[in-house]
Jmol script that loads the backbone (N, CA, C; Angstrom):
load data "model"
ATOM      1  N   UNK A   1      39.805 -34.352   6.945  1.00  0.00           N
ATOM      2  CA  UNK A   1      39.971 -35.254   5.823  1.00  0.00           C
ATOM      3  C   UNK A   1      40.668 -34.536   4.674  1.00  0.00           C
ATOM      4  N   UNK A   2      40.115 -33.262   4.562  1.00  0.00           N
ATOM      5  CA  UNK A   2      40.773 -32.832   3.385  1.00  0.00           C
ATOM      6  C   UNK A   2      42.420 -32.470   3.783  1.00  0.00           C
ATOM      7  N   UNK A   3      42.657 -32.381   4.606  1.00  0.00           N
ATOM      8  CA  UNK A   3      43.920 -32.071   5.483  1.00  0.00           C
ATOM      9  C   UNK A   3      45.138 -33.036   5.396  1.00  0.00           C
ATOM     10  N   UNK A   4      44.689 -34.076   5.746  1.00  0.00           N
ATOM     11  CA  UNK A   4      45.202 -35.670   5.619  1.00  0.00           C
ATOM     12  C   UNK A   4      45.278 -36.457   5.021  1.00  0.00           C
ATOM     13  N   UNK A   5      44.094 -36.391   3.826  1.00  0.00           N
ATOM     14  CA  UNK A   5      44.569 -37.463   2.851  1.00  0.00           C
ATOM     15  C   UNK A   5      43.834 -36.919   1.222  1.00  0.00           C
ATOM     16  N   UNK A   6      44.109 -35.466   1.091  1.00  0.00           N
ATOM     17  CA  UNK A   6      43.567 -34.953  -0.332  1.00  0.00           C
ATOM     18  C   UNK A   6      43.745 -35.557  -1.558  1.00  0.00           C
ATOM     19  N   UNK A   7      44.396 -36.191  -1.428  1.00  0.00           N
ATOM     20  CA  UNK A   7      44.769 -37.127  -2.771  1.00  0.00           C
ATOM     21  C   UNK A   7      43.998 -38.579  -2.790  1.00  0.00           C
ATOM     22  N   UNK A   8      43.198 -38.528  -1.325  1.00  0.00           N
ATOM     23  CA  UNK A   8      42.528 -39.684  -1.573  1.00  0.00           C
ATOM     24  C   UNK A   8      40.779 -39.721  -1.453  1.00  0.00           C
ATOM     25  N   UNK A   9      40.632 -38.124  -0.517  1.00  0.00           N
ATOM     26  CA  UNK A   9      39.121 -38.395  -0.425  1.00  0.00           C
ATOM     27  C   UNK A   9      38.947 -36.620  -1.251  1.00  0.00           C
ATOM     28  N   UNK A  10      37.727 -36.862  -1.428  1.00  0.00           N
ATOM     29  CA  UNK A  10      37.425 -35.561  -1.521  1.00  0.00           C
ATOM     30  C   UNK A  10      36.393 -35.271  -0.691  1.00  0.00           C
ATOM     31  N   UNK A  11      36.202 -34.678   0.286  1.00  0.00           N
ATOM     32  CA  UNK A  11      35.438 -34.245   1.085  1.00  0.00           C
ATOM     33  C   UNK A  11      34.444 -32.905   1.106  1.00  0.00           C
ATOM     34  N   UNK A  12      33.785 -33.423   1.480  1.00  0.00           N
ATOM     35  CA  UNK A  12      32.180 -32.390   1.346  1.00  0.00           C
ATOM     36  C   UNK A  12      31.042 -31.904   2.821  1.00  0.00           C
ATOM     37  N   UNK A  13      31.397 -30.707   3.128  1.00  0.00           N
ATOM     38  CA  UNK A  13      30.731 -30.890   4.726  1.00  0.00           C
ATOM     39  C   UNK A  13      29.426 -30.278   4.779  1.00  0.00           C
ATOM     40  N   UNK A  14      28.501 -30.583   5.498  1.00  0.00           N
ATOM     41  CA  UNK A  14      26.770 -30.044   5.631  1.00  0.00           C
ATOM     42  C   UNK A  14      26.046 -30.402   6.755  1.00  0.00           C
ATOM     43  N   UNK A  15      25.247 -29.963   6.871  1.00  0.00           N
ATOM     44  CA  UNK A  15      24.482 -30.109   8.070  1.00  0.00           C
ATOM     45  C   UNK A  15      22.900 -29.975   7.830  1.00  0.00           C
ATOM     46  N   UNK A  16      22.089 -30.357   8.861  1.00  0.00           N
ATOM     47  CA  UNK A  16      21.268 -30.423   8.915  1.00  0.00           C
ATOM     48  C   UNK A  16      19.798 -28.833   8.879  1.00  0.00           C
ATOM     49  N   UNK A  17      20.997 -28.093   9.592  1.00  0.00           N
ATOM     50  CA  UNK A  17      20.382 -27.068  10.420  1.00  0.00           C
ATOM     51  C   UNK A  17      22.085 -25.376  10.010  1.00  0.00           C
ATOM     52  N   UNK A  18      21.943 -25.543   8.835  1.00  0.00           N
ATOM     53  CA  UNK A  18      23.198 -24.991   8.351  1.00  0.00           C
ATOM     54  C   UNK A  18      22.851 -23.561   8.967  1.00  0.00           C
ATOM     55  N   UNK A  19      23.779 -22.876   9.487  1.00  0.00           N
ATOM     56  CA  UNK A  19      24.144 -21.303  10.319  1.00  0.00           C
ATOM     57  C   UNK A  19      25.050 -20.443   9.363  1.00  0.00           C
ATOM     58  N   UNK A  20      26.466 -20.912  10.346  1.00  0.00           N
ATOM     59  CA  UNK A  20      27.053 -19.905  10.033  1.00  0.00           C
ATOM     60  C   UNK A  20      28.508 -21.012  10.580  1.00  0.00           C
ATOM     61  N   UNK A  21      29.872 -21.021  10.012  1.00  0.00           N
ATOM     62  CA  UNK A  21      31.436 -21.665  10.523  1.00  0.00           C
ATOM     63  C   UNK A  21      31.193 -20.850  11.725  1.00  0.00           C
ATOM     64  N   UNK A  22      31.519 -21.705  12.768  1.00  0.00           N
ATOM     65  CA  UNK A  22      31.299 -20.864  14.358  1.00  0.00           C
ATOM     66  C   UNK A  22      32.702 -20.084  14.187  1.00  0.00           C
ATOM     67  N   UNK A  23      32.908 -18.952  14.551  1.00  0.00           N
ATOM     68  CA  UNK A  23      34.481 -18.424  14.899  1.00  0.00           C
ATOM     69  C   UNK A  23      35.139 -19.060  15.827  1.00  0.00           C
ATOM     70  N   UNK A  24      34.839 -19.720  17.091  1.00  0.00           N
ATOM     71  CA  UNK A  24      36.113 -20.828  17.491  1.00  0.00           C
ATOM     72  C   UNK A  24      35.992 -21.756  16.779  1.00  0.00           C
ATOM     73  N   UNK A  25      35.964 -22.198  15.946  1.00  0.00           N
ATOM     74  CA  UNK A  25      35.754 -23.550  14.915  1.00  0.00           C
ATOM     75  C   UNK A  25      37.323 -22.762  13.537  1.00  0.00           C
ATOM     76  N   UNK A  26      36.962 -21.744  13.670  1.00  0.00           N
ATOM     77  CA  UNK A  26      37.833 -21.036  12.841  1.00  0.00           C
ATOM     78  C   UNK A  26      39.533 -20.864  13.449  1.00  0.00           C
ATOM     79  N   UNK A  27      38.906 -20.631  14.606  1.00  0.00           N
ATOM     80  CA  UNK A  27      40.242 -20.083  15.901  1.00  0.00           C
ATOM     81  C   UNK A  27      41.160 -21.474  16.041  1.00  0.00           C
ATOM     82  N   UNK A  28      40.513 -22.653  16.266  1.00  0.00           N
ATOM     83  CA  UNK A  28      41.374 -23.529  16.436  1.00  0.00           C
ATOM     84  C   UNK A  28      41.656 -24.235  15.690  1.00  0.00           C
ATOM     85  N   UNK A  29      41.104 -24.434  14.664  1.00  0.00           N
ATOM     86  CA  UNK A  29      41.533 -25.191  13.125  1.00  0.00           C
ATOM     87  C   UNK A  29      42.825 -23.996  12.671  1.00  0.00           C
ATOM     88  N   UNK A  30      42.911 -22.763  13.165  1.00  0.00           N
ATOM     89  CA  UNK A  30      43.831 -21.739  12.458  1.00  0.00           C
ATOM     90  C   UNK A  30      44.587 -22.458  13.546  1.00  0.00           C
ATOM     91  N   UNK A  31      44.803 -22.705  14.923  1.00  0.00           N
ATOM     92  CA  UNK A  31      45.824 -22.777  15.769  1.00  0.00           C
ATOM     93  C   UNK A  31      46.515 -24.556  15.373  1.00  0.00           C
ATOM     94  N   UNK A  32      46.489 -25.154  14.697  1.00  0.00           N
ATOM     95  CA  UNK A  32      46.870 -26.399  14.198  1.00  0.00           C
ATOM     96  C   UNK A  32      47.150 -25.912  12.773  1.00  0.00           C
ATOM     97  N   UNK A  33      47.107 -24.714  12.111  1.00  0.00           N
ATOM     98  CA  UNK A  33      48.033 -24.584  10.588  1.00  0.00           C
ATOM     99  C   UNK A  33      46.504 -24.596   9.729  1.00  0.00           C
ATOM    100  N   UNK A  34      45.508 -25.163   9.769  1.00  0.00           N
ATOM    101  CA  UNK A  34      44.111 -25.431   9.126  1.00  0.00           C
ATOM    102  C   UNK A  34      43.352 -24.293   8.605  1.00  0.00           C
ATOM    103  N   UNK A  35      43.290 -23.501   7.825  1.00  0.00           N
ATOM    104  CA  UNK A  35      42.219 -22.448   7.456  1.00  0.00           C
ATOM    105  C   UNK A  35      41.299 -22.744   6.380  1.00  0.00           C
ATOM    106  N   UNK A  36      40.227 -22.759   7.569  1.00  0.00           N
ATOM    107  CA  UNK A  36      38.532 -23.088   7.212  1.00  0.00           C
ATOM    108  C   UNK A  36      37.980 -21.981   6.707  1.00  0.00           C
ATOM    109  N   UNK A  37      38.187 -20.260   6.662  1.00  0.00           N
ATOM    110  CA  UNK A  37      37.910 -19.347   6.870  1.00  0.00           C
ATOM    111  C   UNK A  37      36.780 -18.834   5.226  1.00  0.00           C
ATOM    112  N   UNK A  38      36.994 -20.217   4.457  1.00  0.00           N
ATOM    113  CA  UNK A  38      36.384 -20.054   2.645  1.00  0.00           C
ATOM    114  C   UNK A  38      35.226 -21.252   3.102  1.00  0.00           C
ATOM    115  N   UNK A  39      35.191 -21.910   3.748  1.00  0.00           N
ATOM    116  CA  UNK A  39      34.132 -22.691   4.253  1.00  0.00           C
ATOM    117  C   UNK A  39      32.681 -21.363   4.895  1.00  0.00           C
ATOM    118  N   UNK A  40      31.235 -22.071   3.947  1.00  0.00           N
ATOM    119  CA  UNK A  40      30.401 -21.599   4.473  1.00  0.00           C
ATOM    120  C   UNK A  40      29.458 -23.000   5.173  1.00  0.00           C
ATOM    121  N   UNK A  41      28.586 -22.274   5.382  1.00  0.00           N
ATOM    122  CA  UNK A  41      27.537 -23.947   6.435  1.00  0.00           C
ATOM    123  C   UNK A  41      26.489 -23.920   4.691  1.00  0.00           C
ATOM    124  N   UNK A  42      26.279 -25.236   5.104  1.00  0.00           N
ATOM    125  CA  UNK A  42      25.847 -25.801   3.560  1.00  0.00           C
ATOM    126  C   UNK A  42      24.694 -27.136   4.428  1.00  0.00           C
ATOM    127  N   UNK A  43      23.139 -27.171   3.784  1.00  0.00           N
ATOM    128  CA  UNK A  43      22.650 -28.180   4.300  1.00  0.00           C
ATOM    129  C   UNK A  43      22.869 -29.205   3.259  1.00  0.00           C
ATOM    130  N   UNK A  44      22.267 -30.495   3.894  1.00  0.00           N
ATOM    131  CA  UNK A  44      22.701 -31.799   3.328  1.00  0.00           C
ATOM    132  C   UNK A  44      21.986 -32.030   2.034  1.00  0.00           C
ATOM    133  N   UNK A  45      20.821 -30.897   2.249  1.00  0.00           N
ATOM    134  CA  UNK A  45      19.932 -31.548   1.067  1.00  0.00           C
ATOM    135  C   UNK A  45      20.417 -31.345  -0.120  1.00  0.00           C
ATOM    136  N   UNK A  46      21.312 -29.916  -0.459  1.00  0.00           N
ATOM    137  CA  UNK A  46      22.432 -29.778  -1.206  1.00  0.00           C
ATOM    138  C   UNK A  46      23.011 -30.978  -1.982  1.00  0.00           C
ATOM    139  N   UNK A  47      23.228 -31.911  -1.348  1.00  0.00           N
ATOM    140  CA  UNK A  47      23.941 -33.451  -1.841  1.00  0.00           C
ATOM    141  C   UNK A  47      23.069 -34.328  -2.364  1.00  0.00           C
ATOM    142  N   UNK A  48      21.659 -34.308  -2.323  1.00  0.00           N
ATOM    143  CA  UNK A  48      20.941 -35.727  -2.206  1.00  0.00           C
ATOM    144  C   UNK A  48      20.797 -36.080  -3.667  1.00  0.00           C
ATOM    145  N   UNK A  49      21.462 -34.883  -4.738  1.00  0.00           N
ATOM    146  CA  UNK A  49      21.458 -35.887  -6.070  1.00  0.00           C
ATOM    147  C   UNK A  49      22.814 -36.394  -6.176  1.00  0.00           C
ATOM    148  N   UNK A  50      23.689 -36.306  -5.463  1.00  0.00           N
ATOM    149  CA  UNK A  50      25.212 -37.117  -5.719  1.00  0.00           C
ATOM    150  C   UNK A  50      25.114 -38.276  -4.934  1.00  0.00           C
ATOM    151  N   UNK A  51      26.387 -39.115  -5.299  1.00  0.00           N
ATOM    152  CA  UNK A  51      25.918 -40.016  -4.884  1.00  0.00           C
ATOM    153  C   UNK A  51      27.745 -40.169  -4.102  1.00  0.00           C
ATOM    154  N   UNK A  52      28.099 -40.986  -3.088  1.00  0.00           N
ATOM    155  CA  UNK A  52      29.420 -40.992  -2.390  1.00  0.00           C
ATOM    156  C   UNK A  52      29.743 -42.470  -1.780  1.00  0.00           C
ATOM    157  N   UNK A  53      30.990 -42.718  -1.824  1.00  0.00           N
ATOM    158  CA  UNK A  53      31.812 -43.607  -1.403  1.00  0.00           C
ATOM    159  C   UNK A  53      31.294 -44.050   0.355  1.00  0.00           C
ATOM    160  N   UNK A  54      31.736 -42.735   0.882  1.00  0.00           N
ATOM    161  CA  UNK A  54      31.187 -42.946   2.610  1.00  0.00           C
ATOM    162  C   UNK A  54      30.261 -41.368   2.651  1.00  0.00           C
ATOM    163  N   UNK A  55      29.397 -41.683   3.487  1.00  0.00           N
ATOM    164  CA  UNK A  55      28.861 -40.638   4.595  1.00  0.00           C
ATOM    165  C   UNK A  55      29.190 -40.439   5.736  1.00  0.00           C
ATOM    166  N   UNK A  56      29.570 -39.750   6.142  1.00  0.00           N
ATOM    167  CA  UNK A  56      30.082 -40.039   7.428  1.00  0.00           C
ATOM    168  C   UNK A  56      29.232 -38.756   8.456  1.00  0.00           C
ATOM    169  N   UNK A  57      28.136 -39.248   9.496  1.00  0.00           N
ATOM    170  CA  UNK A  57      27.340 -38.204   9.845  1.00  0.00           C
ATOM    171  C   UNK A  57      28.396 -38.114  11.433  1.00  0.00           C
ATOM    172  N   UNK A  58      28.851 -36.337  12.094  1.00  0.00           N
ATOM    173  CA  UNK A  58      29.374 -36.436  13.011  1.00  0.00           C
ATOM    174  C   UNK A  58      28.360 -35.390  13.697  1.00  0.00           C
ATOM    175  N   UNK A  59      27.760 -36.004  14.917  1.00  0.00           N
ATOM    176  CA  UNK A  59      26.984 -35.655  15.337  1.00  0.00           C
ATOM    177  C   UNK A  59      27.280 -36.372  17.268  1.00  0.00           C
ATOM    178  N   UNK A  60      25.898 -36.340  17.624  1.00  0.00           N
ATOM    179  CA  UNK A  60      25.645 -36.818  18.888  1.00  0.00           C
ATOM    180  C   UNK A  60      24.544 -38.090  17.872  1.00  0.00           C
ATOM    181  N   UNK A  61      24.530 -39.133  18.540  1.00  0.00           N
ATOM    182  CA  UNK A  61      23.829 -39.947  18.179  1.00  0.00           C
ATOM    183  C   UNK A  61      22.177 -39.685  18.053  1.00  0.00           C
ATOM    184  N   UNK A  62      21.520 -38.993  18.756  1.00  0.00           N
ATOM    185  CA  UNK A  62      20.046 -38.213  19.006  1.00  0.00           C
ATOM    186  C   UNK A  62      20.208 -36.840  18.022  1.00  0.00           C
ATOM    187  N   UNK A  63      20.833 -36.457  17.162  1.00  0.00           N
ATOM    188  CA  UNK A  63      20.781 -35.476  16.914  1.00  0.00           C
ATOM    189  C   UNK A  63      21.544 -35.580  15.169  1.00  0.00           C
ATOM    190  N   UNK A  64      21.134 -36.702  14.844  1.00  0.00           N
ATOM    191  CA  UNK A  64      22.492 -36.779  13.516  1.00  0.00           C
ATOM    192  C   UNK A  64      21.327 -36.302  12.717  1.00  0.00           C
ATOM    193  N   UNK A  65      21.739 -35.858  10.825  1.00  0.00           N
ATOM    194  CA  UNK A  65      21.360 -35.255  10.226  1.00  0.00           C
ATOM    195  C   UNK A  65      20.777 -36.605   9.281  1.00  0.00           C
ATOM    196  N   UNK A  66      19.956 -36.137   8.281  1.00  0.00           N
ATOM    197  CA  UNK A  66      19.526 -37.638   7.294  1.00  0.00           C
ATOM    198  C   UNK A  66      19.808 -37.213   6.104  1.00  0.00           C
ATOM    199  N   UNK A  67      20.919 -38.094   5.574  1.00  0.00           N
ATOM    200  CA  UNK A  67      21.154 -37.747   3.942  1.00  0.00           C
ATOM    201  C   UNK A  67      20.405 -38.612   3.259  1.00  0.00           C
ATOM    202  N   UNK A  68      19.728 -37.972   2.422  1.00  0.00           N
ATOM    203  CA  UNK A  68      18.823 -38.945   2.103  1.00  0.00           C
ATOM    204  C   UNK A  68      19.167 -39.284   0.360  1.00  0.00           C
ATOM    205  N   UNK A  69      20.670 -38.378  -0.235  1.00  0.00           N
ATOM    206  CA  UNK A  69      21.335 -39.429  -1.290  1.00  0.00           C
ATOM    207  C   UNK A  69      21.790 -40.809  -0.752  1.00  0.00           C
ATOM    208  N   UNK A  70      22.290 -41.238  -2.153  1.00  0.00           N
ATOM    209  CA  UNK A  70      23.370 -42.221  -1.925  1.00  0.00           C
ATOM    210  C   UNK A  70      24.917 -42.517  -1.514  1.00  0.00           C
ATOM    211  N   UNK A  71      24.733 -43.768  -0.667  1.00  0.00           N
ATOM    212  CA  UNK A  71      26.243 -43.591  -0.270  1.00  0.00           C
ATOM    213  C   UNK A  71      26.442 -45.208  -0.073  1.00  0.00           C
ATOM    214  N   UNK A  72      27.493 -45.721  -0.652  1.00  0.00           N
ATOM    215  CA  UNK A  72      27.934 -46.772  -0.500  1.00  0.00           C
ATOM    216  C   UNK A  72      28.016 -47.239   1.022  1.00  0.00           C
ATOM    217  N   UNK A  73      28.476 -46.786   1.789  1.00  0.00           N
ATOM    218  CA  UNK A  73      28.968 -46.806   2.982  1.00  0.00           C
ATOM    219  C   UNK A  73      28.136 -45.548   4.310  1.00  0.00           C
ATOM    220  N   UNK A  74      27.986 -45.993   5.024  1.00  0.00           N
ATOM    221  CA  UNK A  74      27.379 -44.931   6.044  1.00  0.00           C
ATOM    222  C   UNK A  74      27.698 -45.022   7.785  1.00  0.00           C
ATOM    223  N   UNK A  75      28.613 -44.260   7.903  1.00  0.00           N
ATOM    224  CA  UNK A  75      29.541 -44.205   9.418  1.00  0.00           C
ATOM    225  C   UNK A  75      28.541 -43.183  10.224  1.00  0.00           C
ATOM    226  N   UNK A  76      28.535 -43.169  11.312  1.00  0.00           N
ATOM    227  CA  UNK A  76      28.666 -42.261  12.575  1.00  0.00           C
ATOM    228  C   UNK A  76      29.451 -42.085  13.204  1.00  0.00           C
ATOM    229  N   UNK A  77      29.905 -40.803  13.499  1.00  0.00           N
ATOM    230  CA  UNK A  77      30.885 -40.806  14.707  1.00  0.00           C
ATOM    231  C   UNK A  77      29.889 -39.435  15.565  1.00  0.00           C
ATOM    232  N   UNK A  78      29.867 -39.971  17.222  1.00  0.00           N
ATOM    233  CA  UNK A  78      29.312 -39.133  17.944  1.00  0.00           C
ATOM    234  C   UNK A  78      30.345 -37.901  18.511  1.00  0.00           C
ATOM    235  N   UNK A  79      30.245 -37.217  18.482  1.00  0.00           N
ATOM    236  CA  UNK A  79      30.613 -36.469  18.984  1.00  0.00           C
ATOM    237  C   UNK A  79      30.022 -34.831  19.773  1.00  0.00           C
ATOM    238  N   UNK A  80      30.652 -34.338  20.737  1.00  0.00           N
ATOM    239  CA  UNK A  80      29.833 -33.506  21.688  1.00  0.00           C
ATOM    240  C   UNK A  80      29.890 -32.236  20.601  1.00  0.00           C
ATOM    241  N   UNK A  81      28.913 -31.375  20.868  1.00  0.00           N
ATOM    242  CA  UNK A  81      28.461 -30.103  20.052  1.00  0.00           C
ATOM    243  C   UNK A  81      29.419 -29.213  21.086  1.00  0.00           C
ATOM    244  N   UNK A  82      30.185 -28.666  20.559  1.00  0.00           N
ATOM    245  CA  UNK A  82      31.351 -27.416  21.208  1.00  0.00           C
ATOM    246  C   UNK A  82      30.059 -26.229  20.921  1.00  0.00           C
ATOM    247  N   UNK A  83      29.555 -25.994  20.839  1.00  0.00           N
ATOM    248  CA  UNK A  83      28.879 -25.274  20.275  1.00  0.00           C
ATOM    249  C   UNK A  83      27.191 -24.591  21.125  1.00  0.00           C
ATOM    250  N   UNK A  84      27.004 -25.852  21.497  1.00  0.00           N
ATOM    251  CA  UNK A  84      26.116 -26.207  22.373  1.00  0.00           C
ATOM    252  C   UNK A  84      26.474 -26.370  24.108  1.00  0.00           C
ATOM    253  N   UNK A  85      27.375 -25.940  24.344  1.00  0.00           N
ATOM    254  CA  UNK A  85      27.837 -25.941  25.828  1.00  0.00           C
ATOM    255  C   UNK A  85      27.563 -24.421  26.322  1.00  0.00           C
ATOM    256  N   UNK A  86      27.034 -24.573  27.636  1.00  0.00           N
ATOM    257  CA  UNK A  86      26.920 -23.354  28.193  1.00  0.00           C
ATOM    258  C   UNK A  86      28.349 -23.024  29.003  1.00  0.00           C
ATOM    259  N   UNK A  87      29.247 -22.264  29.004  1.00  0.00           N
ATOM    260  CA  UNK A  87      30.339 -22.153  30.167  1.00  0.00           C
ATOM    261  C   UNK A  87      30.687 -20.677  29.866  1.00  0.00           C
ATOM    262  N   UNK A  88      32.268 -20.964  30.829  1.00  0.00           N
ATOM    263  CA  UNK A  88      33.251 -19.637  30.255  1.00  0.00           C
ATOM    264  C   UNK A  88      33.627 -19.935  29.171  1.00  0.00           C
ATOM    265  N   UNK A  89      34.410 -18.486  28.703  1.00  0.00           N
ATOM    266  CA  UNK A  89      34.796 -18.359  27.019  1.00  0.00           C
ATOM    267  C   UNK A  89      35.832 -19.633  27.100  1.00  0.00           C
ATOM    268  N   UNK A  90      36.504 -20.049  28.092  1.00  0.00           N
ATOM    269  CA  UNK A  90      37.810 -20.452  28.350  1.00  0.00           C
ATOM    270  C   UNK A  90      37.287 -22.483  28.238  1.00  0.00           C
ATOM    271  N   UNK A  91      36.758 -22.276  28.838  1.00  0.00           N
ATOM    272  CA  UNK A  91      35.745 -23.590  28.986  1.00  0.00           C
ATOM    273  C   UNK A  91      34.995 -24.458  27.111  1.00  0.00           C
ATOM    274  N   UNK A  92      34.421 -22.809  26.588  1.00  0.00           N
ATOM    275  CA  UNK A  92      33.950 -23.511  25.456  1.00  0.00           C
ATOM    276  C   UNK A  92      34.893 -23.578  24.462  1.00  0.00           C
ATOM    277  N   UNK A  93      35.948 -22.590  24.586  1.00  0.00           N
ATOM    278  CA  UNK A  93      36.964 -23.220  23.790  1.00  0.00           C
ATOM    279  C   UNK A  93      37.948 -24.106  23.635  1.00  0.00           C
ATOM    280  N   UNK A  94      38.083 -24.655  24.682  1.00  0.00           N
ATOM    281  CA  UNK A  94      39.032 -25.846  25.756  1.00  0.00           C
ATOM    282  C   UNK A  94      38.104 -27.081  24.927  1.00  0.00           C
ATOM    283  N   UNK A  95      36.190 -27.369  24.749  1.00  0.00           N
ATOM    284  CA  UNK A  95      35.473 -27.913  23.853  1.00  0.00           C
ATOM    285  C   UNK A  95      35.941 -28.087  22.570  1.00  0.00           C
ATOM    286  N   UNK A  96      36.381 -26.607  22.292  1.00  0.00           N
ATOM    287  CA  UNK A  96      35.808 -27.051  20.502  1.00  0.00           C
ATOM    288  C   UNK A  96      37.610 -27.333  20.104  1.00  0.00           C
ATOM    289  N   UNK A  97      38.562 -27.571  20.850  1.00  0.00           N
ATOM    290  CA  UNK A  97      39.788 -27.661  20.900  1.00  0.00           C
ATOM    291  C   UNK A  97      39.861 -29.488  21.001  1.00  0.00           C
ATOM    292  N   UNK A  98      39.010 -29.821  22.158  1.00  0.00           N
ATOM    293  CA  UNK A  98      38.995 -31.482  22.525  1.00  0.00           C
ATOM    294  C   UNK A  98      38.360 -31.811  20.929  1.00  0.00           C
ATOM    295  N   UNK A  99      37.430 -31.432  20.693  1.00  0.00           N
ATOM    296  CA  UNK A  99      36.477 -32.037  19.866  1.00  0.00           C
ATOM    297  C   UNK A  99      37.191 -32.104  18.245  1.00  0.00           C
ATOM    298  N   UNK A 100      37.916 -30.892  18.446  1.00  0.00           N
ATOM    299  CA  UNK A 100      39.036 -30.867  17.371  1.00  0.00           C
ATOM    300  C   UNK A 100      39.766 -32.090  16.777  1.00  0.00           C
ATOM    301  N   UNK A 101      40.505 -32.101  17.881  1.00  0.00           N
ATOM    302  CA  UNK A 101      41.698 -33.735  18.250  1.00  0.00           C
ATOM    303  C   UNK A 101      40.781 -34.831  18.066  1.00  0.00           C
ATOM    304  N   UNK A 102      39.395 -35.020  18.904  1.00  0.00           N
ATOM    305  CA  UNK A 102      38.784 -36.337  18.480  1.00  0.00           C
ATOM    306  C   UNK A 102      38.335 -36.418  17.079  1.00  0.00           C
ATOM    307  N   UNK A 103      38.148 -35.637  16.229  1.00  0.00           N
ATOM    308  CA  UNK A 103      37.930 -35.766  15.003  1.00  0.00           C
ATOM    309  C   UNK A 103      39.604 -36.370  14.058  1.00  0.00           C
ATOM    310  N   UNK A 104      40.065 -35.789  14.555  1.00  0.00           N
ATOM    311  CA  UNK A 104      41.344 -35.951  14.089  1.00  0.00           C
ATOM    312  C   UNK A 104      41.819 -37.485  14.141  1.00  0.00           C
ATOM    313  N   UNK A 105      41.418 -37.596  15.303  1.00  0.00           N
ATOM    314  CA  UNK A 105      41.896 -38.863  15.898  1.00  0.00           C
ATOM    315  C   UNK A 105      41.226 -39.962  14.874  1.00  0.00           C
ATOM    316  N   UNK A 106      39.842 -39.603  14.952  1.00  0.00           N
ATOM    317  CA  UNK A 106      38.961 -40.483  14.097  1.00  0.00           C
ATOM    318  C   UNK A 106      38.922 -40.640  12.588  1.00  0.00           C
ATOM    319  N   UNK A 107      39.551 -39.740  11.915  1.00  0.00           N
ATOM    320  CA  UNK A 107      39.649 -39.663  10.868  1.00  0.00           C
ATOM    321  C   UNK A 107      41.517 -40.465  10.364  1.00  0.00           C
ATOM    322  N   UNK A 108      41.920 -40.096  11.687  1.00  0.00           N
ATOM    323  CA  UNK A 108      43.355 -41.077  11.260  1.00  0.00           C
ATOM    324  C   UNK A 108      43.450 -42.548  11.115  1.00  0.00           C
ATOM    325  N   UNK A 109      42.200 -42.754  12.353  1.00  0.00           N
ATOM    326  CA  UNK A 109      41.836 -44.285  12.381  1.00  0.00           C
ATOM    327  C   UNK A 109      41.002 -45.007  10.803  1.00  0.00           C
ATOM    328  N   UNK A 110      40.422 -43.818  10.902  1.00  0.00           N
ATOM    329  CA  UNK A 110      39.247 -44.372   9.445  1.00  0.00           C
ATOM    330  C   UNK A 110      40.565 -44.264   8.272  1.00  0.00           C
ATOM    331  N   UNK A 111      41.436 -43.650   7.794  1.00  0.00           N
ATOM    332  CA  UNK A 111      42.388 -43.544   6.697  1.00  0.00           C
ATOM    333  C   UNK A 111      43.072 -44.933   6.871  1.00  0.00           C
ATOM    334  N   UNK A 112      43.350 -45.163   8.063  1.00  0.00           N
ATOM    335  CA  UNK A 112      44.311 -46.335   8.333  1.00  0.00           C
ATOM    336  C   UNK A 112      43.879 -48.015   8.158  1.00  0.00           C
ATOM    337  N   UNK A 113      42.529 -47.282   8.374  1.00  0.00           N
ATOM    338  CA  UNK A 113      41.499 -49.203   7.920  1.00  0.00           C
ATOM    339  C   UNK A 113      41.132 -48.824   6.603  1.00  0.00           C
ATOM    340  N   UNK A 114      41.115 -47.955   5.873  1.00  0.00           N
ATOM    341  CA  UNK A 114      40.701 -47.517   4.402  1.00  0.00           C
ATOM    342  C   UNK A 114      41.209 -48.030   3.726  1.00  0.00           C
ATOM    343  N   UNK A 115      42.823 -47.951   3.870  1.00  0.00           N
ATOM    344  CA  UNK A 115      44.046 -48.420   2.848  1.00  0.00           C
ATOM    345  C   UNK A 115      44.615 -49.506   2.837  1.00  0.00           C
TER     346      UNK A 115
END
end "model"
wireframe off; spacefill off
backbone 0.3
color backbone group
């Protein structure tokens, strides 16, 4: 979002269960031009005195986070945890590469019914 339409959203990312930016999360957002590398993991509760336009929780549907501010609007999009796969190195990054594009994808669609 912040990538695609900065002049229109301002975007804010968190989680439930905040870690650490995974390093392939870093690797392939760098391999599309994207550097996440000033991004830390931030939980949601962080937010719950602001208040926002959309929420948008991207998760697996069994596993989404609860913001428990305000938000005009409140989306899901499911998506698989790259993160959470057991494989080869080759395998989980081939994941967090798909999962990449479907965000992408989804966020082009959501800009395009926005405006």
């Amino acid at each position: 979002m912040r990538n695609l339409a900065p002049e229109s959203f301002q975007a804010f990312s968190a989680g439930s269960e905040p870690t650490r930016v995974h390093p392939l999360a870093l690797k392939v957002m760098n391999e599309v031009g994207i550097d996440i590398s000033g991004q830390h993991s931030k939980s949601v509760s962080e937010f719950d005195d602001q208040e926002f336009a959309f929420v948008i929780t991207v998760c697996k549907h069994d596993a989404c986070p609860i913001f428990a501010g305000n938000a005009r609007e409140r989306l899901a999009w499911s998506f698989d945890d790259p993160a959470a796969i057991n494989g080869t190195d080759e395998e989980v990054l081939g994941l967090f590469r798909k999962v990449r594009d479907e965000i992408e994808t989804q966020v082009r669609r959501f800009l395009a019914e926005s405006r």
